[in-house]
TORKE-225148 format. One line per 4 residues: number of its first residue (from 0); for each residue x, y, z of N, C-alpha, C. Coordinates in Angstrom, 2 decimals. Atoms other than C-alpha are relative to their C-alpha. Last residue first. Example, Ala and Ser with C-alpha at 12.3 -4.5 7.8 and 13.67 -1.06 7.14 Angstrom:
1> -0.82,-1.19,-0.06,13.67,-1.06,7.14,-0.77,1.09,0.73 ~ 0.89,-1.19,0.00,12.30,-4.50,7.80,0.90,1.20,0.00
This chain:
116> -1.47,0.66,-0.31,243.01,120.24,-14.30,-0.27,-0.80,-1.23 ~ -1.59,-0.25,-0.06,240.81,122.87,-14.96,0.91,-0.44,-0.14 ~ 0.33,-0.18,1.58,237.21,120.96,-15.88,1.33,0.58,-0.37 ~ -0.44,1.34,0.66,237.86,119.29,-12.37,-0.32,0.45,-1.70
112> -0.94,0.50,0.02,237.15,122.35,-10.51,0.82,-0.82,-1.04 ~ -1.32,-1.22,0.89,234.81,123.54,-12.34,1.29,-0.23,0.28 ~ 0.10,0.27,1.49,232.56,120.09,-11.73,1.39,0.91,-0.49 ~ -0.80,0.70,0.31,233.79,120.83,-7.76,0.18,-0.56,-1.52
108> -1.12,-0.62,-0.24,231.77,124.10,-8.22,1.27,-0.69,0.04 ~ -0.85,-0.53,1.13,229.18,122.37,-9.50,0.86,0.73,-0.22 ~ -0.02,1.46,1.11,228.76,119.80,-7.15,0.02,1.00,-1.20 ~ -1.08,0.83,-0.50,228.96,122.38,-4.01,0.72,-0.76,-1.48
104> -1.06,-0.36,0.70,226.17,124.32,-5.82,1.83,-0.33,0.25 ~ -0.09,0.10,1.31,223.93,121.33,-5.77,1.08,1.23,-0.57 ~ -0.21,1.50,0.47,224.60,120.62,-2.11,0.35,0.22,-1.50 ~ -1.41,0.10,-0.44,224.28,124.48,-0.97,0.31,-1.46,-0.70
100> -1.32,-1.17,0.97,221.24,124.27,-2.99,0.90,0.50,0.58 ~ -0.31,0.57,1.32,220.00,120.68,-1.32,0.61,1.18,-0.92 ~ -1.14,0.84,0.40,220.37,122.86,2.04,0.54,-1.01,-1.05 ~ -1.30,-0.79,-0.11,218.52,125.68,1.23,1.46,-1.07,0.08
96> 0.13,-0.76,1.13,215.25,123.25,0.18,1.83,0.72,0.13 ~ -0.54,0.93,0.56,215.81,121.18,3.39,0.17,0.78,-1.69 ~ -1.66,0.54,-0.61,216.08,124.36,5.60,0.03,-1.03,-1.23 ~ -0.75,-1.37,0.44,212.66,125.78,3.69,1.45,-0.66,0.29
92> -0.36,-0.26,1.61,211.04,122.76,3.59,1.19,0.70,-0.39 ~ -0.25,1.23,0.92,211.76,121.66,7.06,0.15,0.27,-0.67 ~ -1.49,0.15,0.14,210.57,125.05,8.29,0.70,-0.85,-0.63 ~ -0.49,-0.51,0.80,207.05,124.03,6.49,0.97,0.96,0.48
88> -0.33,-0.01,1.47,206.98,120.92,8.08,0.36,0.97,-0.69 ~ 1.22,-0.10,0.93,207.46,122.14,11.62,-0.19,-0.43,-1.64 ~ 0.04,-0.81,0.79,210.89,120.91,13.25,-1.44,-0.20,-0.76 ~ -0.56,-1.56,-0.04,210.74,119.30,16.17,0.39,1.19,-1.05
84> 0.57,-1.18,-0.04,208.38,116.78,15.68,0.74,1.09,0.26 ~ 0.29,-0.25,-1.07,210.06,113.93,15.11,-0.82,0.32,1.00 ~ 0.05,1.33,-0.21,210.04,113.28,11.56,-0.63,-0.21,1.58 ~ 1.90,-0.13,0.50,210.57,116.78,10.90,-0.56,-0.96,0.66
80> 0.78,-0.92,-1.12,214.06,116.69,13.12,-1.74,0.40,-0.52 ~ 0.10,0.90,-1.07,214.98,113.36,10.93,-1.22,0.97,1.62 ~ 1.31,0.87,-0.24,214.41,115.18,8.36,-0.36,-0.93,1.34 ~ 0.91,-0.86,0.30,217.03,117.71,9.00,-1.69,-0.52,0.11
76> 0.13,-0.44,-1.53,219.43,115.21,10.57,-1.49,1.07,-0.47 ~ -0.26,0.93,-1.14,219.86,113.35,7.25,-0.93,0.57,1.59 ~ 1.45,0.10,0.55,219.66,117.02,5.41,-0.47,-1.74,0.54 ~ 1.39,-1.23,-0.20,222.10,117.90,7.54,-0.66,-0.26,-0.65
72> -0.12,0.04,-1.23,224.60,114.90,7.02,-0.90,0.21,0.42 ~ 0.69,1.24,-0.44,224.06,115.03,3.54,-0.42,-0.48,1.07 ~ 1.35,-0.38,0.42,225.51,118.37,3.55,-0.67,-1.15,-0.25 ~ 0.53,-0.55,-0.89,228.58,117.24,5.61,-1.12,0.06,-0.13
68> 0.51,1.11,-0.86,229.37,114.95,3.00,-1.15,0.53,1.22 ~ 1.28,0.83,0.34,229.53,117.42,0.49,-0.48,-0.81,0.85 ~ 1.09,-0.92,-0.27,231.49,119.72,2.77,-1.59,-0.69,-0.47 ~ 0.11,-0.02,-1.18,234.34,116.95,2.41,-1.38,0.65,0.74
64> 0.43,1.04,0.20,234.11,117.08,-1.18,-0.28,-0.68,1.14 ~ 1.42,-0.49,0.87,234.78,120.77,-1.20,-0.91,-1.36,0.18 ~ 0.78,-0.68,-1.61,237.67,119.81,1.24,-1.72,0.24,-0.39 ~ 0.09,1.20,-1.14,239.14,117.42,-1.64,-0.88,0.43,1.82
60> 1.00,1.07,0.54,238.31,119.86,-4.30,-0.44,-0.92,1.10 ~ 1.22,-0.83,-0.23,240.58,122.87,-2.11,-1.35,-1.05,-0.85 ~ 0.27,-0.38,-1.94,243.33,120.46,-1.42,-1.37,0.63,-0.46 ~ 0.16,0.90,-0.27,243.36,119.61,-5.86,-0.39,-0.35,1.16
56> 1.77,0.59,0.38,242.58,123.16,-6.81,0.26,-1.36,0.86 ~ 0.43,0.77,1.17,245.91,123.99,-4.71,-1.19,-0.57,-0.40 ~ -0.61,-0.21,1.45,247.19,126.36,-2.54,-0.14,-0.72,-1.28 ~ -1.10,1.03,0.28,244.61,125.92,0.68,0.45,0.39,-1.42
52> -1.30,-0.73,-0.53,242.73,128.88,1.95,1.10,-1.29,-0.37 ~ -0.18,-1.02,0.92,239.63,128.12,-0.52,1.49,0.29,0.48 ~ -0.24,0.35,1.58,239.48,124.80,1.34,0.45,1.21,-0.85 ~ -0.94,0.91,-0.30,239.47,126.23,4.89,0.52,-0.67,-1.43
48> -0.73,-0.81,-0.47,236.59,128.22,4.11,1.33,-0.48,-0.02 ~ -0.01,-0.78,1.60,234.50,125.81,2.22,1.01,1.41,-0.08 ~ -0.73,0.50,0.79,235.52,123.60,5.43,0.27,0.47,-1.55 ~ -1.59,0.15,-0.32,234.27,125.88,7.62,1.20,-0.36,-0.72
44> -1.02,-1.41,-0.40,231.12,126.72,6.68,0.98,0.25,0.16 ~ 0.02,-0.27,1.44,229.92,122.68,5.55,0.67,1.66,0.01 ~ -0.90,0.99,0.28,231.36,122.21,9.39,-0.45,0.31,-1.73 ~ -1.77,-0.42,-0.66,229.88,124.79,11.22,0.79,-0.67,-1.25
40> 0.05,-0.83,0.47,226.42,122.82,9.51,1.04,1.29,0.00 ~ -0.69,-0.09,1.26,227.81,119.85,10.53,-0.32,0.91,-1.03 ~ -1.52,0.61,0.05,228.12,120.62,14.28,-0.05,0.25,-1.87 ~ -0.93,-1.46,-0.47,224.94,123.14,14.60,1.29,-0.85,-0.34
36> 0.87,-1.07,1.11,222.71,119.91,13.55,1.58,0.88,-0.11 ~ 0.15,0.27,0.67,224.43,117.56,15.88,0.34,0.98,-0.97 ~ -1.68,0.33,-0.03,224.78,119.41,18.85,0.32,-0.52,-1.60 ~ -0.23,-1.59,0.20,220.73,120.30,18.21,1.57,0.24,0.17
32> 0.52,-0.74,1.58,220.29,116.63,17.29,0.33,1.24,0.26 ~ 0.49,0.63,0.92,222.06,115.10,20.70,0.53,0.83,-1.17 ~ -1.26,0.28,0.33,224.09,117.28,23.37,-0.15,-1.04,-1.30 ~ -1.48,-1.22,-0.17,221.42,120.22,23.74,1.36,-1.20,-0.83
28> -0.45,0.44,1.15,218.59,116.98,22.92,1.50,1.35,-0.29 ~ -0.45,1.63,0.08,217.18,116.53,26.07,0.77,-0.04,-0.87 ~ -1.64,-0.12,-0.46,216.98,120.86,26.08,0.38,-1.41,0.14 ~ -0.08,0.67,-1.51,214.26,119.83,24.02,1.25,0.40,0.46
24> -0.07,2.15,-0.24,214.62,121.72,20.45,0.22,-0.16,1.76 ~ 1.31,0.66,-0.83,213.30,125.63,20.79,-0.05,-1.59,-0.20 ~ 0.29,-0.25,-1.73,217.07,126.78,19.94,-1.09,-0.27,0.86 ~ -0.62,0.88,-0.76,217.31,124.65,16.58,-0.03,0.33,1.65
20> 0.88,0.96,-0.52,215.74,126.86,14.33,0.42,-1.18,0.80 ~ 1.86,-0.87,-0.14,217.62,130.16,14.92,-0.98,-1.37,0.43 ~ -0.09,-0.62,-0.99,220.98,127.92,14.83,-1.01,0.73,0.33 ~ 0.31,1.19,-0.52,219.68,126.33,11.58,0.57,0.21,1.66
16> 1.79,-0.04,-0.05,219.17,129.86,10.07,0.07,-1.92,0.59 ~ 0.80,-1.18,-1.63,222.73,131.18,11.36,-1.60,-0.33,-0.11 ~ -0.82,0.41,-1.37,224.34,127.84,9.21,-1.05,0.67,1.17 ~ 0.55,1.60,-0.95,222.23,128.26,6.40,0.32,-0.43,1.07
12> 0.94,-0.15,-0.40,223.38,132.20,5.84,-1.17,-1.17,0.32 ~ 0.32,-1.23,-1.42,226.36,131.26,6.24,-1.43,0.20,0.18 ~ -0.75,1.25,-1.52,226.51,127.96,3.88,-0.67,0.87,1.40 ~ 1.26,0.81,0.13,224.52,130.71,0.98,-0.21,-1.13,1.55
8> 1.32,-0.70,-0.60,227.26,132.57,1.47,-0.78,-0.34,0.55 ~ -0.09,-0.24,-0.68,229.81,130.40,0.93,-1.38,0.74,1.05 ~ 0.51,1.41,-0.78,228.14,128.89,-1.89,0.52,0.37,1.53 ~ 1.52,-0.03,-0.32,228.22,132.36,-3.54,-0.37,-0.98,0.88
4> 0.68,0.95,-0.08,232.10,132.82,-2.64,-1.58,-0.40,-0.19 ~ 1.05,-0.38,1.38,232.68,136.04,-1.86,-0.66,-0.82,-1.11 ~ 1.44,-0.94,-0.05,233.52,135.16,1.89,-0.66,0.62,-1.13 ~ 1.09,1.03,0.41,236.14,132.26,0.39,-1.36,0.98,0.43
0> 0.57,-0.13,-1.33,238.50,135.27,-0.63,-1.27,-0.85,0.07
């Protein structure tokens, strides 16, 4: 079940905390960065989901590896919203901090993968 998942978790509870910080962005930016943001953070959640429900390490690596991207994405977009001003530095931290350990446990979860086959 991908909800017991630690990296799952971890996704979720990054997902609903970049939805929190994302609702006082410019409404200029509804179809921009805060569309953005909320997209590939859905999207590292989804796909770790979606991966676990597939029958083979090899589908479920290849989605895992998919999520990685995502999480580059967001931390991409993350700074970008420091940068800005819409995100305070020390939110920033915290989001960019949560999202390099979704990243790093992504990468060792695909390691286990690949230690199987």
């Amino acid at each position: 079940d991908y909800r017991q998942l630690a990296v799952w978790k971890r996704a979720y509870a990054l997902t609903a905390e970049i939805y929190r910080s994302t609702r006082p962005f410019p409404d200029s930016e509804r179809y921009g960065l805060t569309s953005q943001m909320r997209r590939a953070a859905i999207s590292i959640l989804s796909n770790i989901a979606e991966g676990s429900g597939r029958q083979s390490d090899r589908e479920q690596v290849r989605f895992l590896r998919i999520v990685r991207g995502s999480t580059c994405e967001l931390e991409c977009q993350l700074l970008l919203s420091r940068d800005v001003g819409y995100l305070k530095p020390g939110a920033w931290l915290i989001l960019d901090s949560d999202c390099r350990e979704v990243g790093r446990m992504l990468t060792g979860l695909i390691k286990s993968f690949r230690s199987r086959q």
